[in-house]
C-alpha positions as CSV (number, residue, x, y, z in Angstrom):
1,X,3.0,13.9,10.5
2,X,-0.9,13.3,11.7
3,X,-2.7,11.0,10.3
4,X,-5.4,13.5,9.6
5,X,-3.2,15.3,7.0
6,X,-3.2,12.1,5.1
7,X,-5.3,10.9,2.6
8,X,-5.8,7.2,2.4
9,X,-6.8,5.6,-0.3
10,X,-7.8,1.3,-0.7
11,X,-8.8,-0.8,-3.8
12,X,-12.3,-1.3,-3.9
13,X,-11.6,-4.9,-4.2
14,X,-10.7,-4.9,-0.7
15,X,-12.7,-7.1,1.5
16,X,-14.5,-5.1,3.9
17,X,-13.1,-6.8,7.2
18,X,-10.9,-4.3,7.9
19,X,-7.7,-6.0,6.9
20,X,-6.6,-3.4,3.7
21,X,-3.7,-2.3,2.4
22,X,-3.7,1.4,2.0
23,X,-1.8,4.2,0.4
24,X,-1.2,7.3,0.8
25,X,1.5,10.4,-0.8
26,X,3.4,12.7,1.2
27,X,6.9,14.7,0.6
28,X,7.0,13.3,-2.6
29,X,7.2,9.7,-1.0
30,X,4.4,7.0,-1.3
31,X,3.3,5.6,2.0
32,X,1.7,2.1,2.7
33,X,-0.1,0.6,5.8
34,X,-2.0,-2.4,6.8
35,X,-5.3,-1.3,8.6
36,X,-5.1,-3.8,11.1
37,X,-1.4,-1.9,12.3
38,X,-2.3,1.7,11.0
39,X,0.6,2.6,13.2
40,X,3.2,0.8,10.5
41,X,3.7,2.9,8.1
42,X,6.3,1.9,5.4
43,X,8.1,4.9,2.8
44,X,8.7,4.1,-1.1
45,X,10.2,6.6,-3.2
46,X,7.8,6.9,-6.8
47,X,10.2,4.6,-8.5
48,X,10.3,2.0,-6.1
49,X,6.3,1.5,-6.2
50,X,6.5,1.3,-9.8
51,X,8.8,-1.2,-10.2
52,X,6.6,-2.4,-7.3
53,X,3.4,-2.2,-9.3
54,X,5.4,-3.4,-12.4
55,X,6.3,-6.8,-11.2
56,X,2.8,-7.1,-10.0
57,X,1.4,-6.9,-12.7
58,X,3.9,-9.4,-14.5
59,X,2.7,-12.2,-12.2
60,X,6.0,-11.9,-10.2
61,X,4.6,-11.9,-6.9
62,X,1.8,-14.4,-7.6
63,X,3.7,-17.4,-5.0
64,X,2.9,-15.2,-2.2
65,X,-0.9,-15.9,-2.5
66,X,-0.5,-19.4,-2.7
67,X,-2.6,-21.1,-0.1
C-alpha cells in the first residue's frame, strides 16, 4: 500500500518537532506510525483502538509519561 493512498491524521496537540503519532484507516484496520520511523507502521483492528482509547482515557497508561 503507498503511502500516498493514505490519509494521516495527528492531534493538534502535537508538538511541531516532528516527533507525532499518527493515524490512519485502511481495509477496515486502524494504522499507527511514529513520524520520526514513517516506515513502522503498526495494524489494530477497530476494537482494539477502542479499548486502546478506552484505557487512555481512564488514566491507565498515565506511568508511561512519567519522567
Amino acid at each position: 500500500m503507498p503511502d500516498a493512498d493514505l490519509q494521516w491524521t495527528k492531534s493538534t496537540a502535537s508538538i511541531g518537532n516532528g516527533a507525532c503519532v499518527e493515524f490512519a484507516t485502511h481495509d477496515g484496520e486502524v494504522l499507527v506510525r511514529n513520524s520520526r520511523c514513517p516506515e513502522i507502521v503498526i495494524s489494530c483492528t477497530p476494537q482494539e483502538m477502542a479499548a486502546f482509547f478506552e484505557g487512555v482515557r481512564r488514566h491507565e497508561f498515565d506511568d508511561l509519561l512519567a519522567p
